[in-house]
C-alpha positions in Angstrom: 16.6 31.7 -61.7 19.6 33.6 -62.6 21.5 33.5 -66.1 24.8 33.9 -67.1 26.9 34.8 -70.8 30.3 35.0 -71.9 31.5 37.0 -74.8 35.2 37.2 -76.4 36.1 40.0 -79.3 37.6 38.9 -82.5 41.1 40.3 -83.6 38.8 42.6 -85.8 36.4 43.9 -82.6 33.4 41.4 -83.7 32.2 39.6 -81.1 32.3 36.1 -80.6 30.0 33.5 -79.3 30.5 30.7 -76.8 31.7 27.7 -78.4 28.5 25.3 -77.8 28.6 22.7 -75.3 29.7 19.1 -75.5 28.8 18.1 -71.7 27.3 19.5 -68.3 28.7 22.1 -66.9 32.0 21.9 -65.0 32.7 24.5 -61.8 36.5 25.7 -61.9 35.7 28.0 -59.0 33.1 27.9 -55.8 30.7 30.4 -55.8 31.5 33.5 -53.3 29.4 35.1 -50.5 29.3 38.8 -49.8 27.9 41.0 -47.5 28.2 40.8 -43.7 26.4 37.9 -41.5 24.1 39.6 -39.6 20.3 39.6 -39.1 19.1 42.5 -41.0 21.9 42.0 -43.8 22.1 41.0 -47.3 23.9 38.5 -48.7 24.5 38.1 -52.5 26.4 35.3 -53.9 28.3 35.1 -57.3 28.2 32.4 -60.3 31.2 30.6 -58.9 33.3 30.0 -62.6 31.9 27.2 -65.3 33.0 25.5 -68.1 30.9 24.1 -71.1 28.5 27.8 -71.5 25.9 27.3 -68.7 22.4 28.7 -69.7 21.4 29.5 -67.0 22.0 29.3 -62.7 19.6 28.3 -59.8 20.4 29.0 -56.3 19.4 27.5 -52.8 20.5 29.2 -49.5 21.1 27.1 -46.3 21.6 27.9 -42.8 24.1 25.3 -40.5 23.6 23.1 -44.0 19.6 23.4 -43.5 17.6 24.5 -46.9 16.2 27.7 -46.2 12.5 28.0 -47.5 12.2 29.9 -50.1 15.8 31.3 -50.2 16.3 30.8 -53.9 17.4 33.9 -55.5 21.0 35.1 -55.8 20.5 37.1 -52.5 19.0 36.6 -49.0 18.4 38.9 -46.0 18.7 37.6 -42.9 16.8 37.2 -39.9 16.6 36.2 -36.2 16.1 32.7 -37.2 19.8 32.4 -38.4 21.4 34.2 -35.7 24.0 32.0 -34.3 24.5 29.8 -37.7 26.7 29.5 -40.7 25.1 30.2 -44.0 26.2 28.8 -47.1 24.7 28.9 -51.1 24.2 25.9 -53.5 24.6 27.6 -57.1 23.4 25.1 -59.3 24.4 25.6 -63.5 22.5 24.2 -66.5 22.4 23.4 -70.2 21.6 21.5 -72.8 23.2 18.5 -71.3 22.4 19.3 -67.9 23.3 20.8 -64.5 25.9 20.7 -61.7 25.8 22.2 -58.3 28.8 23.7 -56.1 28.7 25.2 -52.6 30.2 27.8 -51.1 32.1 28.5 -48.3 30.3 28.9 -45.2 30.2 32.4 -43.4 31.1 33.0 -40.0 28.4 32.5 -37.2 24.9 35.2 -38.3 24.9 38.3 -35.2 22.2 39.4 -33.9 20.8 42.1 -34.8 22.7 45.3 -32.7 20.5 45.9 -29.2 18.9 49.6 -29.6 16.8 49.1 -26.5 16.9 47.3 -23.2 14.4 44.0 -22.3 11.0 43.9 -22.5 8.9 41.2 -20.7 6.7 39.5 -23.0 5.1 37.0 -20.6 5.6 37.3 -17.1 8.1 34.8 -14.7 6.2 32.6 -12.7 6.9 30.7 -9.4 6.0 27.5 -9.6 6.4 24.3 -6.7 4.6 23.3 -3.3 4.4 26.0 -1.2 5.2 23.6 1.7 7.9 23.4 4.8 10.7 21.1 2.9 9.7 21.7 -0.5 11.6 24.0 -3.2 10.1 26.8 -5.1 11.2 28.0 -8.8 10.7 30.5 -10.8 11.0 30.7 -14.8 12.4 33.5 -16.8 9.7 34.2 -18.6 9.8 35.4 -22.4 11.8 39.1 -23.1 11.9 41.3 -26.4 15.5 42.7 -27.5 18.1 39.6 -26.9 18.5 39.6 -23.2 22.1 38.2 -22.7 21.6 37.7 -18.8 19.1 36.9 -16.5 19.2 38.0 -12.2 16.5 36.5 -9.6 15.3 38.3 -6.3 13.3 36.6 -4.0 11.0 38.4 -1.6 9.3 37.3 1.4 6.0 39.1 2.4 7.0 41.7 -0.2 10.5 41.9 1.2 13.7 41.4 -0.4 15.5 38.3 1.2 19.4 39.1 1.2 21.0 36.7 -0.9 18.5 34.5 -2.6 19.6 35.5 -6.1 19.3 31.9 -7.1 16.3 30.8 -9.7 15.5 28.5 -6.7 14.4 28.9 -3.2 14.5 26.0 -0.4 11.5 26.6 2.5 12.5 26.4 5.5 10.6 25.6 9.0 10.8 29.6 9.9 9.2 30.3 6.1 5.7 28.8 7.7 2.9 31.3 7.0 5.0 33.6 4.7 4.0 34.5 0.8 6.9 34.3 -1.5 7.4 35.7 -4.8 10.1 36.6 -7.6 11.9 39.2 -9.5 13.6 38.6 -13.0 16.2 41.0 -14.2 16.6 40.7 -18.1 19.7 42.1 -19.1 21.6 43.2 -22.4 23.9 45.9 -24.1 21.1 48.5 -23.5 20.2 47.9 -19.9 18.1 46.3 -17.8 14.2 45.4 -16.9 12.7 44.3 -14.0 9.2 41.7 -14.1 7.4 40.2 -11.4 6.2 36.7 -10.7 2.6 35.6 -9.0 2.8 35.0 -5.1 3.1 31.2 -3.7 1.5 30.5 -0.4 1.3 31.5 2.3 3.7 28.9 3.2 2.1 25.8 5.0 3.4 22.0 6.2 1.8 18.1 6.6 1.6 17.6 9.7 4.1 14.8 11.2 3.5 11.4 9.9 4.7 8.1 11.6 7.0 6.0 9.8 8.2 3.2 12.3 5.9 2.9 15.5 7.0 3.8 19.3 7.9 1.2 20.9 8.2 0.1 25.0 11.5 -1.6 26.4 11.5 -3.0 30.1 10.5 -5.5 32.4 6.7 -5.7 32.8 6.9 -6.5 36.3 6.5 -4.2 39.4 9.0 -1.5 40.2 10.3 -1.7 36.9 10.5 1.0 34.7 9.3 1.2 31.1 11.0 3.5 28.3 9.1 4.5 25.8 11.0 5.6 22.3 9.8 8.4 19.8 9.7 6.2 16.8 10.9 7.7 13.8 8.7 10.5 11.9 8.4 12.3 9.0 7.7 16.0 7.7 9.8 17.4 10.8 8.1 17.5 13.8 9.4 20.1 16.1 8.3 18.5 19.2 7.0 15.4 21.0 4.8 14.7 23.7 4.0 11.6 25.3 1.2 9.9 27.3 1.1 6.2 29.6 -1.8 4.3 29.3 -3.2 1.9 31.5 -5.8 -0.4 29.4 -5.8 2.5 27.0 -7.1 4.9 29.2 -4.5 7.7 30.1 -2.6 7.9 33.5 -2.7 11.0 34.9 0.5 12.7 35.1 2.7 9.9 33.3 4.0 12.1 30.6 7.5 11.3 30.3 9.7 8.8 28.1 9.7 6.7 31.2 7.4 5.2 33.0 8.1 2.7 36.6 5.7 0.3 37.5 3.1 0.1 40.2 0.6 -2.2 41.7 -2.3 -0.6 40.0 -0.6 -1.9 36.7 -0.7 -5.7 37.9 -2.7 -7.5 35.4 -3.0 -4.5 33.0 -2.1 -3.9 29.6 0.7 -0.7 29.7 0.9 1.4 26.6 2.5 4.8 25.3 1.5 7.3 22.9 3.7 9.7 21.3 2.2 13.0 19.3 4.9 14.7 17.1 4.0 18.4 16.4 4.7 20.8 13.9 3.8 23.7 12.4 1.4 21.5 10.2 -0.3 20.1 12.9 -0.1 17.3 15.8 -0.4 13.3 14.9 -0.3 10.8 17.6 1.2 7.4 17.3 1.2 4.5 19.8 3.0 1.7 21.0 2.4 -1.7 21.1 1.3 -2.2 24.7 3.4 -4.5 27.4 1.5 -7.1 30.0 0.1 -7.7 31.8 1.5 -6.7 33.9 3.2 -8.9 36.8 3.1 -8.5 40.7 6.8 -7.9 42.2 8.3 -11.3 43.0 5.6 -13.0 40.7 5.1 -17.0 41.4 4.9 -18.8 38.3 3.4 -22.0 38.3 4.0 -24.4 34.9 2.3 -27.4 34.1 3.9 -29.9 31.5 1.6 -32.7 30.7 2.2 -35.7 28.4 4.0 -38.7 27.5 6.9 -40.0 27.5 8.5 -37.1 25.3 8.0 -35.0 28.1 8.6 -37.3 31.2 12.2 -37.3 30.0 12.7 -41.1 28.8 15.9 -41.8 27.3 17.6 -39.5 29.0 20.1 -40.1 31.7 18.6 -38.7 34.5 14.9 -38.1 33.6 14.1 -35.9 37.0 16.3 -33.5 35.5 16.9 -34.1 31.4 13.7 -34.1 30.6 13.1 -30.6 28.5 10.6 -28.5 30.6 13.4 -28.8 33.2 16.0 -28.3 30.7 14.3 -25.0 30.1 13.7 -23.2 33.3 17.4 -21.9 33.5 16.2 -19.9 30.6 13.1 -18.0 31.7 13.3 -14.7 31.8 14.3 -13.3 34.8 12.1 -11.6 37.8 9.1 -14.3 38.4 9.5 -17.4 41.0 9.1 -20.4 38.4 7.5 -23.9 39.7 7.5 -26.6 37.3 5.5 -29.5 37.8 5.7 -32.0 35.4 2.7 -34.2 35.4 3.0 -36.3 32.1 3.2 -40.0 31.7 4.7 -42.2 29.5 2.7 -44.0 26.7 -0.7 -41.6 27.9 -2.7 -40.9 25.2 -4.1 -37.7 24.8 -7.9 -39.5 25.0 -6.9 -40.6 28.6 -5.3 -36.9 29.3 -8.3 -35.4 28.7 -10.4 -37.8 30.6 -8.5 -37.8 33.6 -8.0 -34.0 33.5 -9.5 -33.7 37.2 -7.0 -35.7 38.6 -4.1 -34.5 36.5 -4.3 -30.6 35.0 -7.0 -29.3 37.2 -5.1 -30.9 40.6 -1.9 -29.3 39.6 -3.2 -26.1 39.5 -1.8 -23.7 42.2 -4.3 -21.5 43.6 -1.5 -19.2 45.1 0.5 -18.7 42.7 0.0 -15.1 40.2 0.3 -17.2 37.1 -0.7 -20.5 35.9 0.7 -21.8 32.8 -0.2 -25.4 31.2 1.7 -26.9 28.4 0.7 -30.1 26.6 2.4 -32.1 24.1 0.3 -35.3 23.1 -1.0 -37.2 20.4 1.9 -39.8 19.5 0.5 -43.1 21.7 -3.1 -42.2 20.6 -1.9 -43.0 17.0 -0.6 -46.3 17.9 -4.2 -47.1 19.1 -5.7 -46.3 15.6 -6.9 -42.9 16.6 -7.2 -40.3 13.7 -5.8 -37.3 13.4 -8.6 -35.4 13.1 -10.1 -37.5 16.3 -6.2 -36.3 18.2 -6.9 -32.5 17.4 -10.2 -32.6 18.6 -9.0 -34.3 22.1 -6.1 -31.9 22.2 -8.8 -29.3 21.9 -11.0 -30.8 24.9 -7.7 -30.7 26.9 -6.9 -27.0 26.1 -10.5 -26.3 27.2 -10.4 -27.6 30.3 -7.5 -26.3 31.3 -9.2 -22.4 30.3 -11.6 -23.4 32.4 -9.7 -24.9 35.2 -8.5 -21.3 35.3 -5.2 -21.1 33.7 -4.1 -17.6 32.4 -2.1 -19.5 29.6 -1.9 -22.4 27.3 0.6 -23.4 25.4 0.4 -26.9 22.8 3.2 -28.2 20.9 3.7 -30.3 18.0 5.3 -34.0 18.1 8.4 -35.3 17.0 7.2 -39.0 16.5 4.1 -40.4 14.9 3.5 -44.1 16.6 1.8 -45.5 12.8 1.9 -48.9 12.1 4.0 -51.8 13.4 7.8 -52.2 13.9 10.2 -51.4 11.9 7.7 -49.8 9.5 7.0 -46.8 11.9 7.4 -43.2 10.7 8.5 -41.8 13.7 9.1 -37.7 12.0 6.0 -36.1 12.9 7.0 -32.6 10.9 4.5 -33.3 7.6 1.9 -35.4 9.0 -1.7 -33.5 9.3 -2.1 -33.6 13.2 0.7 -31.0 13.0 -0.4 -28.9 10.3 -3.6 -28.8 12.2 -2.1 -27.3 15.5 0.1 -24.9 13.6 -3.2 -23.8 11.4 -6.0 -23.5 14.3 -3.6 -23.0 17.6 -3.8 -19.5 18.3 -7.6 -20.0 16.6 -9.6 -22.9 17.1 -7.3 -24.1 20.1 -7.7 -20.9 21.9 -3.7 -21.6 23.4 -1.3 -18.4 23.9 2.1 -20.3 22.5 3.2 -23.0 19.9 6.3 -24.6 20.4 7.0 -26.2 17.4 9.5 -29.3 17.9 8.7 -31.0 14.9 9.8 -28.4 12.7 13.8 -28.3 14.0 16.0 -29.4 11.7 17.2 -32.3 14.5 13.9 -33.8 14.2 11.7 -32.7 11.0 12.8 -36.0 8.7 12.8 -39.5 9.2 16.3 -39.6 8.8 17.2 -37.6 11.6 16.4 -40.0 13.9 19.1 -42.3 13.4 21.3 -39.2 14.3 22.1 -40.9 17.9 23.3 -38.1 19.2 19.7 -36.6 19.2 17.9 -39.9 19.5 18.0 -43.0 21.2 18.7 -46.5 19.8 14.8 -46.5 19.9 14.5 -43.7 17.5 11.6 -42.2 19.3 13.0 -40.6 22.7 15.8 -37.7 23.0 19.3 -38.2 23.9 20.6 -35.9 27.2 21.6 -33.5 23.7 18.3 -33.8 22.2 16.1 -33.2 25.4 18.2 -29.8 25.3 17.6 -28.7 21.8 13.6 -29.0 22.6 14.4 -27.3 25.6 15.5 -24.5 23.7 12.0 -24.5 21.5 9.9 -24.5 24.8 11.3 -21.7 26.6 11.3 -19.1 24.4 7.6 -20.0 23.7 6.8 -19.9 27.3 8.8 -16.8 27.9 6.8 -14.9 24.7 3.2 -16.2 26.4 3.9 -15.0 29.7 4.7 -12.0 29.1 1.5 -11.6 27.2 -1.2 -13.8 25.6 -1.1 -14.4 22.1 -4.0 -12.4 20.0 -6.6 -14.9 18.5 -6.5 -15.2 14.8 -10.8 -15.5 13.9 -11.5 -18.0 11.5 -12.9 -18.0 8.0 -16.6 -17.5 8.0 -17.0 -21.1 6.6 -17.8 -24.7 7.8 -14.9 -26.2 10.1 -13.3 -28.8 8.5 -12.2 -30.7 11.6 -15.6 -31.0 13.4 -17.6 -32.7 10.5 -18.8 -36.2 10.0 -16.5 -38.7 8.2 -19.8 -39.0 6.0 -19.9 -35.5 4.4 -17.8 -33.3 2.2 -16.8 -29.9 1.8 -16.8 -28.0 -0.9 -16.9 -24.5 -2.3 -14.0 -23.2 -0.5 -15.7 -25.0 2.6 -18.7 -22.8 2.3 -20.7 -26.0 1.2 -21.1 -29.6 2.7 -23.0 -32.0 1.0 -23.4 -36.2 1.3 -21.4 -37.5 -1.9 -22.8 -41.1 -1.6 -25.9 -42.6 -0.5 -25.9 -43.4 3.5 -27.5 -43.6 7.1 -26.3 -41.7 9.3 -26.6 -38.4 11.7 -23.7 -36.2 9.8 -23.4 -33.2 11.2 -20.7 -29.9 10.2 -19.8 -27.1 12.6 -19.3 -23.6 11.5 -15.6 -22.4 12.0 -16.5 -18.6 13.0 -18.1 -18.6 16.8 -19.1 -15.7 19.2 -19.4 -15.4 22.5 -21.1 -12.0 22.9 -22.3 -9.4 20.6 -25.3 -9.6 17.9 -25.1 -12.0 14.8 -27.0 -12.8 11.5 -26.2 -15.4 9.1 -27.4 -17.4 6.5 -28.3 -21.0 5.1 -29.5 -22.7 1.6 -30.7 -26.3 1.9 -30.7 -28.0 -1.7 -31.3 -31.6 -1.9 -32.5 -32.6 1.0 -35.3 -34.2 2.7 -33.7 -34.4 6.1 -31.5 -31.3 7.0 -31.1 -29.2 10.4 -29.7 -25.8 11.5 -29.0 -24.1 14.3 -26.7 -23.2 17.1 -23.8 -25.2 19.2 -21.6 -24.9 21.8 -18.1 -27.1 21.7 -19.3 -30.0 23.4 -21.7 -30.7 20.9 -18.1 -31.7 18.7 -18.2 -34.7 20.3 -21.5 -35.7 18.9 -20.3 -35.0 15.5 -17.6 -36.9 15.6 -19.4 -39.7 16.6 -22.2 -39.3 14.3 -24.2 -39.9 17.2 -27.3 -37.4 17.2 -28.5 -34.4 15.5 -28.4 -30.4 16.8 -32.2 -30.8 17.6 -31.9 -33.7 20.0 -29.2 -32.7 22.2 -28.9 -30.7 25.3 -25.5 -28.9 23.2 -27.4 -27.1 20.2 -30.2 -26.1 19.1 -31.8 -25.9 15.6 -34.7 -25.8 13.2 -35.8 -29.9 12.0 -36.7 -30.0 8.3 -38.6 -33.4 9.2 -40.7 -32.3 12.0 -40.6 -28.0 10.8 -40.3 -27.3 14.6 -37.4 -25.5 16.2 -35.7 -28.2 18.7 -33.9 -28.3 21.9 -32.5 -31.2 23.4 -35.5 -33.6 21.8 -38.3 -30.8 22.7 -39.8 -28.8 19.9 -39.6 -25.0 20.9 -42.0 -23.0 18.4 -43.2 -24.3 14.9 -41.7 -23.2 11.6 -43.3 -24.8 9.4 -41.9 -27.2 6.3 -39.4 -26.0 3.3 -38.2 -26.5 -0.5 -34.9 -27.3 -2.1 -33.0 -23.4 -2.0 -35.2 -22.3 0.3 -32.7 -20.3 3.0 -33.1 -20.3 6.5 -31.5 -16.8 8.7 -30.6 -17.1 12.2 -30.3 -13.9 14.1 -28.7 -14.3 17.8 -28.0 -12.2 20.7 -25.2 -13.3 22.9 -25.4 -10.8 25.2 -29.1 -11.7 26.4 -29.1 -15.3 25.1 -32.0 -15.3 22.5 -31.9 -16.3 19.2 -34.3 -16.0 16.6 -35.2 -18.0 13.1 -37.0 -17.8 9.7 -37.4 -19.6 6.8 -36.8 -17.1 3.5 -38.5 -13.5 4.4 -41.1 -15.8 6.4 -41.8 -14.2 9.9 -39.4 -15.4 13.0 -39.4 -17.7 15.2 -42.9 -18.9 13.3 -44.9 -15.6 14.1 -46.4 -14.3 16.8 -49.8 -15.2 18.4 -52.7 -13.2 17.4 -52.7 -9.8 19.6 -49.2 -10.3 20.8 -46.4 -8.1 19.9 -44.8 -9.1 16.4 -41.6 -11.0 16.9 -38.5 -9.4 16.2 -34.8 -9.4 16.5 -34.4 -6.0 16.0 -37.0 -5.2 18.8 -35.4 -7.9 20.8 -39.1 -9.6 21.0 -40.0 -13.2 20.9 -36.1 -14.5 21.0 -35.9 -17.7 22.0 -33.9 -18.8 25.2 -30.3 -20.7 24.7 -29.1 -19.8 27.9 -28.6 -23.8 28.1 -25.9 -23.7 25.9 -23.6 -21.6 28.3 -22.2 -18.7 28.3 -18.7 -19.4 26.4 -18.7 -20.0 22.3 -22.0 -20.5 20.0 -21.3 -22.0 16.7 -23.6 -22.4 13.5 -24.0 -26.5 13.2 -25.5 -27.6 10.2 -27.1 -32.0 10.1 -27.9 -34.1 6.8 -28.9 -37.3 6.8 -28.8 -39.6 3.6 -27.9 -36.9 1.2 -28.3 -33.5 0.8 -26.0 -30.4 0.9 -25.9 -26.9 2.8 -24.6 -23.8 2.0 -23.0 -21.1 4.3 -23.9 -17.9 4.0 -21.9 -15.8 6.9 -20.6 -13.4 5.1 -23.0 -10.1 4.2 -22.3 -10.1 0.7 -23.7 -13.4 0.7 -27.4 -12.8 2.0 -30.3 -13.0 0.3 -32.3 -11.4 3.3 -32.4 -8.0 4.9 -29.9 -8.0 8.5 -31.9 -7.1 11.8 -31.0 -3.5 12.7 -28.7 -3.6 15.6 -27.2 -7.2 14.4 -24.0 -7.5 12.2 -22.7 -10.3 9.9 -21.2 -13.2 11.1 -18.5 -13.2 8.1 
């Protein structure tokens, strides 16, 4: 702290001291700063000019009106720090009544210090960024001694100077593959100049292409026709393309163009194209969904429309030629030869379809034509006749079936627009919400193995009850089509047929669970349908199918029995639905399944016991372990041995061996199903699924779930 006094000489040359304060001190004048504003200066400040005799002065420097730390005396020297800033000094008086404070002016900006040398690099540059085709590479300045005032970059490419990349960035480039890159910094000031290095980046590399939108095939799949085959779109620039034809995924030699025309080697084959993008990175390949099959030149088509009167055409003017599968042949794609034979009847219910199918589906099929195609649309009459739903589904099913096996290449199944339910004038005629529906929408590309839906309930003509007072869609009736609405289903059924011939729909697999639409009326599922059980006391053979079937390959899955003292498992084929529908026997006793008898501990087939098991507990678990390919399935209760054990001195029985599987060869060679039977009460879980099993799989066999 700094002090200041004032004297004043008498007339007679005695000095005279300051009158004594009466309040704090009072500035007349700022205090002044001297010296020049420069790092490495001095500055010194004066008292400023006070009233009422201060005792004494503190002082507080600041830089751009910041204290600065221990600047308190009546001078400070400055430094880097301040370069750049105003400085200004707070001189604070006191006495006995206290203090004041007043500020100078500020300065003008604090120099630097003056430059004696050039830069000197403290810490290097450095390069930083991917060192990849497309990316961008920078480089820092690094840290510099001695007040660099400019900064130049160089960049060099395998240690060569590249001729104007001067920037503090550097965009690589396709032609940059392989290359190292590095940087020069130029510091600059008053003085002169230094040069400093940066570490390499690279050498230079790139991803390989990746594909962002699949190729894809245009054209007619049809003889003579000629496919094109597109690139697709790609990223990480690929500098070329090549391209392959396949024929059921196995390359055609030669066929290595964008296009591609059609021969007779591709009838009845699946046509696909691969595209490999290249670049400096590597290749990546990427195909196209494939096209077929493909169709002979000239193609006959022959379409079956069965059912009622929906599709007989009644209510329309001229039925012959109103009626909507007729309606819709104008709109087939062009190339084929179409027949259409319309077989339906009206008020046939889908019971007597399916019964009759001999004389109806399988008589309509043309043996010469390239394609046969059956379409059904039932279920309406049957519910007049007090059929369930779940009892339609499973008839529409039977139809399907036999028209697979009558040989049709496709199948398509549509859904009603009228429910027949309950007596005039009380019928609900929309068919859009009702469960028959949802069940073909749910299960037809599944369960109904068909290759279309065309789904008439759900247009907005005929999805609501209302809509069928609309007379310009429906008849006084309020069940059949107008000439108007005959065409609108028309314009459902074609597309649908035109999508399936040109190829089958993919089959969706179902969950790895019971089937809820092949299970007596008697039992319940629960559990996410994993578990069916008997909720209420009762007599009678209840049986449950599994939803998940095979028809080749090797399969393991599980079962837990709680609850029960009459319970089977085992194996089915499709027709065995009927029998569980009609509660009518169990999987041991009929010539459709096969299975493992709690009451009797045998393994049964078709009334016979097979091989002894012996008896089980509540939670015991019973595996299954089948081979579709050879026909043999195999069966234990917990880690018991299979199929009961072997006889003394005979090979130990095995599904991983293949030994000791029993024959189901009786069951036929299409889908085998798990089918589970309670009687009274009871309950069985499914365990298809691996992370459900409580036993070790056969090697060679894989999960059913």
């Amino acid at each position: 702290m700094g002090f200041g006094f004032s004297f004043s000489l008498s007339p007679q040359g005695t000095s005279t001291p300051p009158a004594p304060p009466t309040g704090v001190p009072t500035n007349n004048a700022m205090p002044v700063i001297s010296g020049i504003a420069q790092s490495g200066s001095k500055l010194t400040t004066t008292f400023g000019s006070w009233t009422q005799s201060p005792s004494g002065y503190a002082y507080q420097w600041k830089a751009d009106d910041a204290d600065l730390i221990g600047a308190t005396s009546r001078s400070y020297t400055l430094t880097d720090a301040e370069v750049g800033k105003t400085i200004t000094v707070t001189v604070t008086a006191t006495n006995s009544f206290g203090s004041a404070s007043a500020t100078s002016a500020a300065t003008s900006a604090v120099l630097a210090k003056p430059v004696t040398v050039a830069p000197i690099n403290v810490v290097a540059p450095v390069v930083t960024g991917n060192a990849l085709v497309g990316s961008i590479l920078m480089v820092s300045d690094g840290t510099w001694a001695n007040s660099p005032t400019s900064y130049g970059y160089q960049w060099f490419k395998n240690g060569t100077a590249l001729s104007g990349a001067t920037a503090n960035i550097f965009a690589l480039l396709i032609e940059d593959f392989g290359a190292i890159f590095s940087a020069q910094v130029t510091a600059t000031n008053a003085i002169g100049s230094t040069n400093a290095s940066t570490n390499n980046a690279g050498p230079v590399s790139q991803t390989p292409p990746a594909n962002t939108t699949a190729p894809a095939i245009t054209g007619t799949a049809q003889v003579d026709q000629t496919l094109t085959g597109s690139n697709g779109t790609w990223s990480n620039d690929p500098t070329s393309f090549t391209y392959q034809w396949t024929r059921n995924s196995v390359d055609i030699l030669g066929e290595n163009d964008l296009t591609y025309t059609l021969v007779e080697a591709d009838i009845d084959q699946m046509i696909g194209f691969k595209v490999t993008a290249s670049n400096s990175g590597g290749s990546t390949t990427a195909s196209a969904t494939s096209v077929g099959p493909i169709v002979a030149l000239s193609m006959k088509i022959n379409i079956v429309a069965e059912g009622d009167s929906l599709t007989d055409g009644s209510g329309t003017t001229d039925p012959a030629t109103k009626n909507y599968p007729y309606v819709a042949m104008s709109a087939l794609s062009d190339g084929p030869e179409y027949t259409l034979d319309n077989i339906s009847t009206g008020g046939i219910k889908a019971d007597d379809i399916s019964n009759n199918f001999d004389s109806r589906g399988a008589a309509a099929f043309d043996v010469e034509a390239d394609l046969n195609v059956f379409t059904l649309l039932a279920g309406s009459n049957d519910r007049g006749s007090g059929a369930s739903y779940e009892r339609i589904y499973r008839d529409l099913r039977k139809i399907l079936r036999k028209a697979k096996d009558a040989g049709y290449q496709r199948r398509l199944i549509g859904t009603i627009i009228s429910d027949d339910t309950g007596d005039p004038p009380y019928q609900e005629w929309s068919a859009n919400d009702i469960e028959l529906t949802q069940y073909i929408r749910d299960y037809w590309n599944s369960d109904l193995d068909a290759d279309g839906l065309f789904d008439l309930a759900a247009d907005s003509h005929f999805d609501e009850v209302s809509d069928t007072f609309d007379t310009l869609y429906y008849n006084s009736d309020r069940v059949h089509p107008t000439d108007l609405g005959s065409s609108v289903l028309a314009s459902i059924y074609a597309p649908a047929l035109n999508t399936a011939i040109a190829t089958p729909a993919a089959r969706v697999e179902l969950p790895a669970t019971w089937f809820e639409l092949d299970k007596s009326s008697n039992l319940q599922l629960t559990n996410s349908n994993r578990t069916v059980n008997w909720p209420a006391p009762g007599f009678a053979n209840a049986n449950v199918r599994g939803a998940r079937g095979k028809a080749s390959g090797k399969w393991y899955f599980e079962t837990q029995i709680d609850l029960s003292n009459m319970t089977a498992v085992g194996l089915m084929n499709l027709d065995f639905a009927d029998d569980i529908a009609a509660d009518w026997v169990d999987p041991c006793e009929s010539p459709n399944a096969i299975g493992y008898s709690s009451w009797t501990g045998n393994i049964n087939h078709n009334a016979s016991a097979i091989v002894t098991m012996g008896s089980i507990s509540d939670s015991d678990v019973i595996a299954l372990a089948v081979d579709l390919d050879t026909r043999s399935f195999w069966m234990r209760i917990n880690e018991g041995p299979w199929n009961g054990g072997a006889p003394e001195g005979a090979p130990t029985i095995d599904p991983a061996t293949g030994v000791g599987g029993i024959d189901i060869s009786m069951l036929g060679t299409g889908m085998i199903y798990p089918v589970g039977f309670i009687y009274e009460a009871g309950q069985i879980t499914s365990r298809f699924a691996a992370t459900e099993f409580t036993g070790q799989i056969p090697t060679g066999f894989t999960a059913l779930g």
